[in-house]
C-alpha positions as CSV (number, residue, x, y, z in Angstrom):
1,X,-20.0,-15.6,-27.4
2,X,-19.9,-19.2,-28.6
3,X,-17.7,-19.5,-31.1
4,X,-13.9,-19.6,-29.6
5,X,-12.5,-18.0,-33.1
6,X,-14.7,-14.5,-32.1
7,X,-12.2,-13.4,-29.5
8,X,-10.2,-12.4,-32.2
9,X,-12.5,-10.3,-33.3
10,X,-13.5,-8.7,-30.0
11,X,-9.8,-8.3,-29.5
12,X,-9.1,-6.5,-32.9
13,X,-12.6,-3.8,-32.0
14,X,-10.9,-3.3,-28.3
15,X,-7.7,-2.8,-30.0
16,X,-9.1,-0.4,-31.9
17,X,-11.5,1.2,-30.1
18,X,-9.0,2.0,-27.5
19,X,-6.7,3.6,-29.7
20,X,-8.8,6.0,-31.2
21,X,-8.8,7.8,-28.0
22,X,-5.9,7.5,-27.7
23,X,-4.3,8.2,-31.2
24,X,-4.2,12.2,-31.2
25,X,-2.0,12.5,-27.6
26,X,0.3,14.6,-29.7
27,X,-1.9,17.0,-30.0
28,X,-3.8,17.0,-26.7
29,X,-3.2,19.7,-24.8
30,X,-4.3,18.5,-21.9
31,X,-2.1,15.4,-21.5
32,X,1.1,17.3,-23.2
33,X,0.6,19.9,-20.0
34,X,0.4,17.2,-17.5
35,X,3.1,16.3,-15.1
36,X,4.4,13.1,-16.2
37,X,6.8,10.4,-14.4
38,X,10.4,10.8,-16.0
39,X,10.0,6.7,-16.5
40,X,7.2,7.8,-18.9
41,X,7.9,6.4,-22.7
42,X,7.5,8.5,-25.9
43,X,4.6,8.0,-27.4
44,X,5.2,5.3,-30.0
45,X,6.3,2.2,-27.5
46,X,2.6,2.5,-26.4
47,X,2.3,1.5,-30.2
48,X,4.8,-1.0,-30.6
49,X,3.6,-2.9,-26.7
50,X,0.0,-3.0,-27.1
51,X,-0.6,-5.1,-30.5
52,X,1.8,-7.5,-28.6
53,X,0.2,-7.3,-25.7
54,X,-3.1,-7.9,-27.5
55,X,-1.8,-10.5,-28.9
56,X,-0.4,-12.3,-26.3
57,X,-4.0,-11.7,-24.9
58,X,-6.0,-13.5,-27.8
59,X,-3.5,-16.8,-28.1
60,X,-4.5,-17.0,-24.5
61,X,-8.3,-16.0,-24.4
62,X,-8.2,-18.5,-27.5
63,X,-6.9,-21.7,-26.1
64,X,-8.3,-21.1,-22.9
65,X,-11.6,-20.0,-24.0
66,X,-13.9,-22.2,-22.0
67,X,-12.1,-21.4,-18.9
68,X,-12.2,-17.9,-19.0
69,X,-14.1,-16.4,-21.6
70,X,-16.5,-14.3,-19.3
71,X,-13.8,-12.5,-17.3
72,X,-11.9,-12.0,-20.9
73,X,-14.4,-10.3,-22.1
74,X,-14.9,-8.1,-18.8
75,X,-11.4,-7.3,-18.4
76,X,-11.3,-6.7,-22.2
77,X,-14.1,-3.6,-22.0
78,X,-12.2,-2.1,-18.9
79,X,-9.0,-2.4,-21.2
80,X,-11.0,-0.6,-24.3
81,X,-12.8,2.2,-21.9
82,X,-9.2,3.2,-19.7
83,X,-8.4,5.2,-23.0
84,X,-11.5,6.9,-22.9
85,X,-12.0,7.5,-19.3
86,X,-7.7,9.2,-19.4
87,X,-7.6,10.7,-23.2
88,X,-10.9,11.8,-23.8
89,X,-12.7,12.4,-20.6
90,X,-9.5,13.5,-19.0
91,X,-10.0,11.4,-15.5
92,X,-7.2,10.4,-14.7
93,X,-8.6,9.0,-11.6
94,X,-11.3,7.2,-12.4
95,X,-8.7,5.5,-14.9
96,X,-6.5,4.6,-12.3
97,X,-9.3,2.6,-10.6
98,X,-10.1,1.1,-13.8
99,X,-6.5,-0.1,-14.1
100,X,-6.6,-1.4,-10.8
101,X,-9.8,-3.2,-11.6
102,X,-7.9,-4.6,-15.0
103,X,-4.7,-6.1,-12.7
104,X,-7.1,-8.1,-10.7
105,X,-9.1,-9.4,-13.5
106,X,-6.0,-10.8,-15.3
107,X,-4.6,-12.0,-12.2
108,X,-7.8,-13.8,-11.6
109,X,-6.9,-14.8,-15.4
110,X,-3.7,-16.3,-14.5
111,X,-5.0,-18.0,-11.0
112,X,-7.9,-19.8,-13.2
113,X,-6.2,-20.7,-16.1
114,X,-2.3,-22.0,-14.4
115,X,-3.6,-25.7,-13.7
116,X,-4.9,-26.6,-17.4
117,X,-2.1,-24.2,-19.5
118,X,0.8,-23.0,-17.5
119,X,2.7,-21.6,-21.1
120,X,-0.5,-19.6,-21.4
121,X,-0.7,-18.5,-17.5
122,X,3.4,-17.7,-18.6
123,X,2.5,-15.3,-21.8
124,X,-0.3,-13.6,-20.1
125,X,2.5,-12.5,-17.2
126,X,3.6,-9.4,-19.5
127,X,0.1,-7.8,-20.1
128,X,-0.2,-8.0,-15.9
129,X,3.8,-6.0,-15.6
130,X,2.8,-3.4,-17.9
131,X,-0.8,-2.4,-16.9
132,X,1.2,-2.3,-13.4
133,X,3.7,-0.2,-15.1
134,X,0.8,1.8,-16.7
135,X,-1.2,1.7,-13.0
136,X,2.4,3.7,-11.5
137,X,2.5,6.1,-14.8
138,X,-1.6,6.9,-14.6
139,X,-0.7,7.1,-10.0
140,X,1.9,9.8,-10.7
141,X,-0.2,12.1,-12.8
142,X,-3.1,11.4,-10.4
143,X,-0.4,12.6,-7.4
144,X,1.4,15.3,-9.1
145,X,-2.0,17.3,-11.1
């Protein structure tokens, strides 16, 4: 990727490429059966935090794109396939080490980019607090299935 303005676009396919697994959870018998924390949120703030999150992300990824675009993009596939790897493929394990994985990567994010853009290093804090909150959500059903 050369072209700073094509994180958007990578953004916008995660975006939605991660939500068409997990669009139906309504439905899914699987997950509705599950064991869930009591801390677990209905179904539509998951809708309402990730475009912001996403956002957040590609202000970031786009201001700092020299800096980090490589990890961006690496963290932005383990992002894409969590949904995949929990809703569809039901392993909720393998998912949890995938989130793990995804809180180092943006940590590393932060770390690298705090010198040159400290705002940005400041807006990418949320993304970090709720894939943490998602890695304690993803740990209970891991513990208690």
């Amino acid at each position: 990727m050369k072209n700073k303005y094509s994180i958007f676009f990578f953004v916008l396919i995660a975006l939605v490429l991660g939500s068409l697994a997990s669009s139906n959870t309504v439905d899914d018998i699987w997950y509705q059966n599950l064991n869930k924390s009591d801390l677990n949120p209905p179904g539509y703030v998951f809708g309402i935090v990730w475009p912001i999150l996403y956002l957040l992300m590609s202000i970031v990824a786009y201001k700092n794109f020299v800096i980090i675009k490589n990890i961006f993009l690496c963290q932005l596939f383990f992002n894409t396939i969590w949904s995949w790897l929990f809703f569809y493929f039901h392993l909720p394990l393998l998912s949890l080490f995938d989130i793990w994985l995804l809180i180092f990567l943006n940590i590393k994010i932060i770390y690298m980019i705090y010198g040159e853009d400290k705002l940005g290093s400041i807006l990418y804090i949320p993304y970090v607090i709720w894939l943490l909150f998602a890695s304690y959500l993803n740990l209970f059903i891991v513990i208690n299935n």
